[in-house]
C-alpha positions, 0 to 999 in steps of 0.5 A: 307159303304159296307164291302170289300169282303172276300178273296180278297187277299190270301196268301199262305204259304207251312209252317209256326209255327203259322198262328195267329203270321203271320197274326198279322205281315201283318196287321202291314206291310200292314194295308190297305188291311188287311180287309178280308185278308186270310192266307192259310197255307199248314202245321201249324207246332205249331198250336194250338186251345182254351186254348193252346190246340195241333192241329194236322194242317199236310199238306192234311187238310185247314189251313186258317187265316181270318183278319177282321177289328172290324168294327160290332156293338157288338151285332153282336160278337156272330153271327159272330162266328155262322156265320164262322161255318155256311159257313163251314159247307154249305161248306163242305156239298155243297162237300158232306159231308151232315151229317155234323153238326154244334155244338154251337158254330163254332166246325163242327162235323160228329157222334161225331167227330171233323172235323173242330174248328175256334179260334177268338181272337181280337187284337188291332182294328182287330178280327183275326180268325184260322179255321182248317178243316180236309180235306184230312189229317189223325187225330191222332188215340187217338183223336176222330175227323175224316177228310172230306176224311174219310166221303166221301171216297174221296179226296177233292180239297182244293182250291174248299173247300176254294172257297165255304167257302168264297162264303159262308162267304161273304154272311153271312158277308153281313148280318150282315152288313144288320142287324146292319143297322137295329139295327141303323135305328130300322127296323125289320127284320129277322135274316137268321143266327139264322134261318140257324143255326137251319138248320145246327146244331143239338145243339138244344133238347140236353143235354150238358155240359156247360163250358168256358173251357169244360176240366175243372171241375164245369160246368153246365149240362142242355138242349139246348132249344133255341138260340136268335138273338145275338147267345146267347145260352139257357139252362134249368138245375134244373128248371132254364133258362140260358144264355150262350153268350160263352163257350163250350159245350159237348153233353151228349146226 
């Protein structure tokens, strides 16, 4: 079975409270096109990211919903969310923004600043994903996030912005189609993933603090030393190695 392509089916919304809530609605009204179906929004007006936190969603920046049948081995759960910030970030250098990084796991950010975050929640037999890309809008100044303009010194088009993370975004979805049939046949091959997130992410050699919800106290403190072929991440802290297959990192350094 080959997996529908990503982006088939747009739809665009000047408005709306929440993307999520939208998107839950029209896999219910037209389940059968849902696969790979994008909400673009032009203003998120109650958006809001990890653990209910506000996001600033105002009308300049890319405001998508991607609904995506659960249709993946679940050992691919945690590249699928390497893989949406990995097609962000090719996306958003391919426009110019080449000192961008990708953080462990889908947050992109330039010399600290936040510039895009992606939320992925199952729901029924679907995984729904919110991205949000500060593109041509201004952040609150009390937050330390930054927009593509910001960086550039230009504005960019959002329709070629979402054309490139798709092309992106479609490629990556095939391989992981490619490598859950290696799962299932017991073929070796490599993983173009985890060598692209060694490419475009800067979590690796940093001391981080670790957290599945990084506003809270108790976490751990330790450095990045490694990622494996399920995206899990590694820390060495006090002598000992630990995984960690979700959660949020801080960079301490």
């Amino acid at each position: 079975m080959v997996p529908l392509i990503i982006g088939e089916e747009i739809w665009y919304y000047p408005s709306l409270d929440r993307g999520m809530d939208k998107a839950k609605e029209l896999i219910e009204l037209y389940p059968r096109t849902a696969h790979g179906r994008i909400l673009w929004i032009g203003e998120v007006l109650k958006a809001k990211g990890r653990f209910q936190r506000r996001w600033y969603a105002k009308k300049g920046g890319l405001w998508l919903v991607i609904t995506l049948y659960d249709e993946l081995l679940p050992e691919r759960e945690g590249l699928l969310g390497i893989a949406v910030g990995l097609a962000l970030t090719r996306a958003v250098r391919t426009v110019g923004g080449e000192r961008v990084f990708l953080k462990w796991i889908n947050d992109l950010h330039y010399q600290g600043r936040k510039l895009a975050g992606v939320l992925m929640e199952r729901w029924k037999d679907w995984i729904i994903i919110g991205i949000g890309i500060n593109v041509n809008n201004n952040p609150p100044a009390h937050l330390p996030a930054i927009s593509l303009k910001e960086i550039i010194k230009k504005e960019v088009s959002l329709k070629e912005l979402l054309a490139l993370f798709i092309k992106y975004f479609n490629s990556y979805y095939q391989i992981l189609w490619t490598l859950d049939l290696d799962l299932y046949y017991g073929e070796a091959l490599s993983n173009p993933i985890i060598e692209d997130f060694k490419k475009y992410s800067d979590t690796l050699g940093r001391c981080v603090y670790y957290h599945y919800n990084t506003d809270e106290e108790g976490g751990l403190i330790g450095n990045a030393i490694s990622i494996d072929s399920k995206g899990a991440l590694f820390l060495e802290s006090e002598g000992e190695i630990i995984k960690v297959n979700t959660g949020e990192i801080l960079y301490l350094s």
